[in-house]
C-alpha positions as CSV (number, residue, x, y, z in Angstrom):
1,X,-52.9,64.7,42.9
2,X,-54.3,64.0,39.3
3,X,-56.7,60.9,39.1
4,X,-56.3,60.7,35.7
5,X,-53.3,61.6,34.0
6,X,-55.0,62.3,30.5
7,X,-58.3,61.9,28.6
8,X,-57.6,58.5,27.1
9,X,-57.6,57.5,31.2
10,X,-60.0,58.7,31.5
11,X,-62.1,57.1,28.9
12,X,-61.1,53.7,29.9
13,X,-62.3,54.2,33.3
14,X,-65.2,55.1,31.9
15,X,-65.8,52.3,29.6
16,X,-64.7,49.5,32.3
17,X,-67.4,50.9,35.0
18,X,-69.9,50.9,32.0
19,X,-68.4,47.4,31.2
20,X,-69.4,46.8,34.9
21,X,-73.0,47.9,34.4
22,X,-73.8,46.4,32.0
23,X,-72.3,43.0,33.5
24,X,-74.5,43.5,36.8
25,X,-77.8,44.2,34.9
26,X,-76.6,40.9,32.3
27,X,-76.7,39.2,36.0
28,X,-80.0,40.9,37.6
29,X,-81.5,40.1,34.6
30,X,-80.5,36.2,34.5
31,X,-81.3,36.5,38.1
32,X,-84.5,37.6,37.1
33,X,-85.3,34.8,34.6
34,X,-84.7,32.3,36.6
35,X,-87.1,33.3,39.3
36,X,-89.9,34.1,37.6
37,X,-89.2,31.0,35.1
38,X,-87.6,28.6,37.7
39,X,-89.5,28.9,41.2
40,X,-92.7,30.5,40.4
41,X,-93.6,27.6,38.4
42,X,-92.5,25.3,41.3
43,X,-95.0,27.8,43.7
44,X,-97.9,27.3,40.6
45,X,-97.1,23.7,41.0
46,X,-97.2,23.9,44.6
47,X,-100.6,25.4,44.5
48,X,-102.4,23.3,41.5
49,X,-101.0,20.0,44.1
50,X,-102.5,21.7,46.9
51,X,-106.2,22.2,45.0
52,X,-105.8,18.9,44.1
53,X,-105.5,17.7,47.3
54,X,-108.4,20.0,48.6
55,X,-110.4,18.2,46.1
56,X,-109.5,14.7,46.9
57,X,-110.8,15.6,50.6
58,X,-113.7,17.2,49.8
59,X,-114.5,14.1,47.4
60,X,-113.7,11.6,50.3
61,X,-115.9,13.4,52.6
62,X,-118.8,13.1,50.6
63,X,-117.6,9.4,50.1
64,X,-117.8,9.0,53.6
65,X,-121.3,10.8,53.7
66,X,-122.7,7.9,51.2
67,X,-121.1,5.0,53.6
68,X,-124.2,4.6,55.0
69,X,-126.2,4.6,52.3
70,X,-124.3,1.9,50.3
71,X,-124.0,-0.3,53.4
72,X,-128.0,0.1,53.7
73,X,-128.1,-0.5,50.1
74,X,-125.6,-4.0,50.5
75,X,-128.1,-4.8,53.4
76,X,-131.3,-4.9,51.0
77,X,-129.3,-6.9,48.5
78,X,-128.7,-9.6,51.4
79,X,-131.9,-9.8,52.1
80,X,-133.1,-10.0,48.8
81,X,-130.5,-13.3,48.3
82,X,-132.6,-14.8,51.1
83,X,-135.9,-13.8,49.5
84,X,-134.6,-15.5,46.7
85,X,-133.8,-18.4,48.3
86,X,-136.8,-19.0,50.0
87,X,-138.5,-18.4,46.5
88,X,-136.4,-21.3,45.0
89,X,-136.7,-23.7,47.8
90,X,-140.7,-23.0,47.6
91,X,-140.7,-23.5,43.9
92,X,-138.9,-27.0,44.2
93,X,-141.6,-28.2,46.8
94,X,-144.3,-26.9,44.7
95,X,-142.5,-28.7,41.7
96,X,-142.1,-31.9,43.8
97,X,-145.5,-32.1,44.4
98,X,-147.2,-31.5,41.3
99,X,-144.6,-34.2,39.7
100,X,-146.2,-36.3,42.5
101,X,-149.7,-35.6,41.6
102,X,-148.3,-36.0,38.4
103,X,-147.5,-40.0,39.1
104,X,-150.6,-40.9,40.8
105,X,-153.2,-39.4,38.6
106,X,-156.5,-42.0,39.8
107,X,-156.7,-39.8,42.7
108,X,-158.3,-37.2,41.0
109,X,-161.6,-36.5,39.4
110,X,-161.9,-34.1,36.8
111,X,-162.3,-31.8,38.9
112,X,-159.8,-32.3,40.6
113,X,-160.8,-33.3,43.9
């Protein structure tokens, strides 16, 4: 039992598994594109958002770490507002009374005792 009858036969089978080839490594090849063009740079994506977030957490830890420190900081500046106040209230007496010795003058000798 012949396969193929003659050599043209022959030749087309030949041609249409090469034709078949050559369709399979077209479509390895696409295959091939799209996953080193397509999802790798969805995995390089993956891992830049991943630094990124390793970075955000490293940069609120230290944030945390200065907590302290700025609520120390907010602290002083209350206390400060009160020194402040106390300043001004002092400074109006002290005003108040030298506009006082101000008005009554006779008092005094020029020394003034």
């Amino acid at each position: 039992m012949k396969i193929f009858h003659d050599k043209s036969s022959f030749q087309l089978a030949v041609t249409v598994v090469t034709a078949l080839i050559a369709i399979a490594s077209a479509v390895f090849a696409a295959a091939n594109y799209f996953v080193a063009n397509k999802l790798y740079p969805v995995e390089g994506l993956i891992n830049r958002v991943q630094a990124e977030a390793d970075s955000n957490s490293q940069r609120i830890t230290t944030d945390e770490k200065l907590i302290p420190s700025f609520q120390s900081s907010l602290e002083d500046i209350k206390n400060l507002q009160g020194d402040v106040a106390e300043i001004k209230r002092t400074t109006a007496q002290t005003n108040q009374n030298v506009l006082e010795l101000l008005a009554h003058p006779s008092g005094f000798d020029k020394h003034g005792n």
